[in-house]
N, CA, C and O of each residue as an XYZ file, in Angstrom:
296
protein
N     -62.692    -35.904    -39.992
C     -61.918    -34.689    -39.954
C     -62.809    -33.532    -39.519
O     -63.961    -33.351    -39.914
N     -61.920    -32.525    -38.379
C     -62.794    -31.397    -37.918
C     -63.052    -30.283    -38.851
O     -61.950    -29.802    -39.113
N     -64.108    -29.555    -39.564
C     -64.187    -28.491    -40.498
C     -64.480    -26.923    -39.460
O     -65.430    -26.627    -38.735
N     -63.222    -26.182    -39.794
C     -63.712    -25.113    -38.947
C     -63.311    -23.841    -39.317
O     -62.119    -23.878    -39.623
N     -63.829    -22.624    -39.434
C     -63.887    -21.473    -39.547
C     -62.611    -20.735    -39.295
O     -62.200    -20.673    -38.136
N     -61.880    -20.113    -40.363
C     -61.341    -18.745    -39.826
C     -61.949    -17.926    -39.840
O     -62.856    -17.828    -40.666
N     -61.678    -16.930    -38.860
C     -62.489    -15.763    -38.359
C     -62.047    -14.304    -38.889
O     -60.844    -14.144    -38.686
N     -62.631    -13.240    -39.480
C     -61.865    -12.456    -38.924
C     -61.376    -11.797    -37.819
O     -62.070    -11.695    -36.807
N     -60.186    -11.303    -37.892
C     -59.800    -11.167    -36.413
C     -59.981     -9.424    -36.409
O     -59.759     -8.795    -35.374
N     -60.295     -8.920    -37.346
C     -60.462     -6.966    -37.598
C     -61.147     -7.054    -38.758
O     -61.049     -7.895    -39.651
N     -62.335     -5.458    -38.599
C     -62.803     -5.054    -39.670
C     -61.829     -4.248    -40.826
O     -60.809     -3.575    -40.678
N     -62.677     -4.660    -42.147
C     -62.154     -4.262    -43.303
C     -62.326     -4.329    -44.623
O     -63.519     -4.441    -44.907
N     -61.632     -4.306    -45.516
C     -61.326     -5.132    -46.953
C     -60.349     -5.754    -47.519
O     -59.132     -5.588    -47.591
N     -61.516     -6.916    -48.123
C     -60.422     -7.965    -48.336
C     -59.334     -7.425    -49.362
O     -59.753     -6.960    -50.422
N     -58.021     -7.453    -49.132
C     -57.149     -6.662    -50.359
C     -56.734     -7.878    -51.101
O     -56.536     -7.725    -52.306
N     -56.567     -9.062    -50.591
C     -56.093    -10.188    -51.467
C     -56.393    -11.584    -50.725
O     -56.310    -11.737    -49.506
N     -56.747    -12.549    -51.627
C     -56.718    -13.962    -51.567
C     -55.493    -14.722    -51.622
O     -54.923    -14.682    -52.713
N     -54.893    -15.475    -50.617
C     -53.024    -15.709    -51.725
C     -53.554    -17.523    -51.128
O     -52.705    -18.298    -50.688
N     -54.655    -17.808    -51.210
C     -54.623    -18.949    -51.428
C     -55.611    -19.659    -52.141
O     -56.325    -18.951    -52.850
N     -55.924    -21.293    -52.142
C     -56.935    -21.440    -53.258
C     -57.917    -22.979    -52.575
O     -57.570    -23.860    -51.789
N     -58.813    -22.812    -53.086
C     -59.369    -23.906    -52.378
C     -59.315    -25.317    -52.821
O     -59.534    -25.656    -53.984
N     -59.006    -26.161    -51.821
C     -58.352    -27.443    -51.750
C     -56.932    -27.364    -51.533
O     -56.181    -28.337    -51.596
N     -56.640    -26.387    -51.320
C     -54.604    -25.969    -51.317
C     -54.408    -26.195    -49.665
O     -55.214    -25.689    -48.886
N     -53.271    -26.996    -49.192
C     -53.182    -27.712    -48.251
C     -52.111    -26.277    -47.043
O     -51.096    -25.643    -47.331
N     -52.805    -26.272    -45.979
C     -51.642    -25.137    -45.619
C     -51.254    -25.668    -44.294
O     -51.759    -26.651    -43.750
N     -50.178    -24.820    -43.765
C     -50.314    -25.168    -41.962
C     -50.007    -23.971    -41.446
O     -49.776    -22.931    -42.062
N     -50.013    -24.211    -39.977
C     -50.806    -23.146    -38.704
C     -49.647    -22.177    -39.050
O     -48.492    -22.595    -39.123
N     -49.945    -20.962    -39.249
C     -49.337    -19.631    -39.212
C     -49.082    -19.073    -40.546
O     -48.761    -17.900    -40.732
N     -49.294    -20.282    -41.814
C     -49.141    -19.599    -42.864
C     -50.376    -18.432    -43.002
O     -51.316    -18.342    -42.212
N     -50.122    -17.436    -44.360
C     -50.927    -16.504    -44.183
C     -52.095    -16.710    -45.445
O     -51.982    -17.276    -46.532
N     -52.890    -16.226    -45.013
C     -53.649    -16.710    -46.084
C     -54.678    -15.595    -46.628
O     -55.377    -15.963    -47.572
N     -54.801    -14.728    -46.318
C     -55.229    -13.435    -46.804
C     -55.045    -12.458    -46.357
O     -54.682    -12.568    -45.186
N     -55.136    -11.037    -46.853
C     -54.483     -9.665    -46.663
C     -55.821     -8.851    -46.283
O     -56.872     -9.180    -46.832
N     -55.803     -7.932    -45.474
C     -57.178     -6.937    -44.839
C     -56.498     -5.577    -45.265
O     -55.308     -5.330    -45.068
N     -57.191     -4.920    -45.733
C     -56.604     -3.612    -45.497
C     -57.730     -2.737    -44.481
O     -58.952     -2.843    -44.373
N     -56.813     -1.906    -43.854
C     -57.755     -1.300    -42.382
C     -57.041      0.324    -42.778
O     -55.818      0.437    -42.871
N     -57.731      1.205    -42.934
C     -56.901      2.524    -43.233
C     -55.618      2.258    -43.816
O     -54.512      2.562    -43.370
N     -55.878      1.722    -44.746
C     -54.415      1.845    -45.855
C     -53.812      0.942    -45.504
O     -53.029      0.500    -46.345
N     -53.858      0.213    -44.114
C     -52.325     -0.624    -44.165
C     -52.841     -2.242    -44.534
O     -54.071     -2.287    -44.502
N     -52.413     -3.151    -44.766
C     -52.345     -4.447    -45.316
C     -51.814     -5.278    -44.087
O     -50.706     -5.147    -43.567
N     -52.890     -6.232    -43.687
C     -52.816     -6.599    -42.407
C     -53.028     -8.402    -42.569
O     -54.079     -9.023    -42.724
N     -51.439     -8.985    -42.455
C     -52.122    -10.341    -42.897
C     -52.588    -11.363    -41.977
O     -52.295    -11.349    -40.782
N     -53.559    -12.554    -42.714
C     -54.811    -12.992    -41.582
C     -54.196    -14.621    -41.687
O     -54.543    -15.294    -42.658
N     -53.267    -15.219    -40.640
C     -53.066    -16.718    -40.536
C     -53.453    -17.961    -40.483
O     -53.940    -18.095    -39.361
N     -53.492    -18.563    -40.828
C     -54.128    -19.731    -40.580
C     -53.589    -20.485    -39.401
O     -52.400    -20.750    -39.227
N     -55.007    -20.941    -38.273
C     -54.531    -21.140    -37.327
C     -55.074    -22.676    -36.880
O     -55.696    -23.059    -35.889
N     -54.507    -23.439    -38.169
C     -54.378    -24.785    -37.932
C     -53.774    -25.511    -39.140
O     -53.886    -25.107    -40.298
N     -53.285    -26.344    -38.855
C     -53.064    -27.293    -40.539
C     -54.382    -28.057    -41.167
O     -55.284    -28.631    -40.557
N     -54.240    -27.915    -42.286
C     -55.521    -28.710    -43.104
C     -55.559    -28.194    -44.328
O     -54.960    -27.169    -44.652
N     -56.453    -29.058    -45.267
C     -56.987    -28.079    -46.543
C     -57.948    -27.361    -46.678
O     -58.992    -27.589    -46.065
N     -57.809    -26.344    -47.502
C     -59.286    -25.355    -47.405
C     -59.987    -26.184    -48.039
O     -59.687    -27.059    -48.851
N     -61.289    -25.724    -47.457
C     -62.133    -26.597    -47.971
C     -63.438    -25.445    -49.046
O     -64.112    -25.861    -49.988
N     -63.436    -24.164    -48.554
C     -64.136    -23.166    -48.885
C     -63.427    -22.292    -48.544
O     -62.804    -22.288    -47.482
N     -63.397    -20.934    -49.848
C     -63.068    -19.735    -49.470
C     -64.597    -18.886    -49.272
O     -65.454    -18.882    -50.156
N     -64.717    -18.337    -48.238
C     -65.979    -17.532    -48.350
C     -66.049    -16.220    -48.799
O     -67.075    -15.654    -49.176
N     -64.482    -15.564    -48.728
C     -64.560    -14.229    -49.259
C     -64.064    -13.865    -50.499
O     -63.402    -14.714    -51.097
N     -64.233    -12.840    -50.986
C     -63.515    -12.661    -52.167
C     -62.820    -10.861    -52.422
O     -63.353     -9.903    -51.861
N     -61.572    -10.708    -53.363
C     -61.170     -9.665    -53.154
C     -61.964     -8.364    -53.218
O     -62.792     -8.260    -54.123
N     -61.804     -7.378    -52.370
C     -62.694     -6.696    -52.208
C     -64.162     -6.498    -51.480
O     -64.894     -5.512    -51.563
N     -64.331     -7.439    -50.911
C     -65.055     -7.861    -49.772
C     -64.904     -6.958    -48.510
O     -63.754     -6.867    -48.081
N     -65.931     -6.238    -47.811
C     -66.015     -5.739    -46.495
C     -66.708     -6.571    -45.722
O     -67.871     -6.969    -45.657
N     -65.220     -6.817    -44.876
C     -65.730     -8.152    -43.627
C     -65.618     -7.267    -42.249
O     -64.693     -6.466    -42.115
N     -66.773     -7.488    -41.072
C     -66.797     -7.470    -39.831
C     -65.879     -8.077    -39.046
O     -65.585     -9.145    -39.583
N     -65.037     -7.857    -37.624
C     -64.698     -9.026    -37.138
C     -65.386    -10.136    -36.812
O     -66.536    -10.055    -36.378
N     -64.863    -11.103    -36.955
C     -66.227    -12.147    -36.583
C     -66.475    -13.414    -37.931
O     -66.779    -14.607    -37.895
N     -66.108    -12.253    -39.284
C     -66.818    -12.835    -40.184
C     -66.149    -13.740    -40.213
O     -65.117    -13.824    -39.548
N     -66.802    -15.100    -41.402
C     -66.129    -16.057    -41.623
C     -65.252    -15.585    -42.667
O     -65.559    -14.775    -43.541
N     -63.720    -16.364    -42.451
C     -63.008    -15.777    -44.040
C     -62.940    -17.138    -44.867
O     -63.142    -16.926    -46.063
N     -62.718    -18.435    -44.568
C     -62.978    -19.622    -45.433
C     -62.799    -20.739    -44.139
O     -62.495    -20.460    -42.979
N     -63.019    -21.776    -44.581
C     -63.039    -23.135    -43.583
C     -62.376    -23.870    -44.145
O     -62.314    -24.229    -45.321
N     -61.513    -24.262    -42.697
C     -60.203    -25.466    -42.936
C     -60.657    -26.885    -42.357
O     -61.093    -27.208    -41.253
N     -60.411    -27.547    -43.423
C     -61.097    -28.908    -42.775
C     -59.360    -29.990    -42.160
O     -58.695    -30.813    -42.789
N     -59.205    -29.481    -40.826
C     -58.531    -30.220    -40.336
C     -57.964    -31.924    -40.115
O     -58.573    -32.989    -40.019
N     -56.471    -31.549    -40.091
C     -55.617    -33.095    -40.275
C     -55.885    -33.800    -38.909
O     -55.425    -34.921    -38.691
C-alpha cells in the first residue's frame, strides 16, 4: 500500500481535527478546518485510505506545503 502526504494547500491555523487516526476515509471527504483571517477553510482528502498519522494538531500554524497527516492508500 502507497503512504502519502496531505499537503497544505494555504497558510494558517489549524481550527479543528474532525478526524482520527486509523479512521478510514475517501477522496473529498474533509478532514480538517484552517482558519485564514477569520474564515474556516476546509482541507479534503484527496484519496481513499486510512490515516495512518495525524501530524497536526488544533491550533497549529501550518505553511502551505506543510504536511497535515498521511493516508496510507487502498
Amino acid at each position: 500500500m502507497k503512504e502519502t502526504p496531505l499537503r497544505s494547500p494555504i497558510p494558517g491555523i489549524v481550527q479543528s481535527v474532525v478526524v482520527k487516526e486509523g479512521q478510514y476515509i475517501k477522496c473529498g471527504e474533509t478532514v480538517v478546518f484552517i482558519n485564514v483571517m477569520k474564515m474556516e477553510n476546509p482541507v479534503v482528502a484527496h484519496a481513499n485510505g486510512k490515516i495512518k498519522k495525524i501530524v497536526v494538531k488544533e491550533w497549529d500554524e501550518i505553511r502551505y506545503g506543510d504536511s497535515i497527516l498521511i493516508i496510507e492508500e487502498d
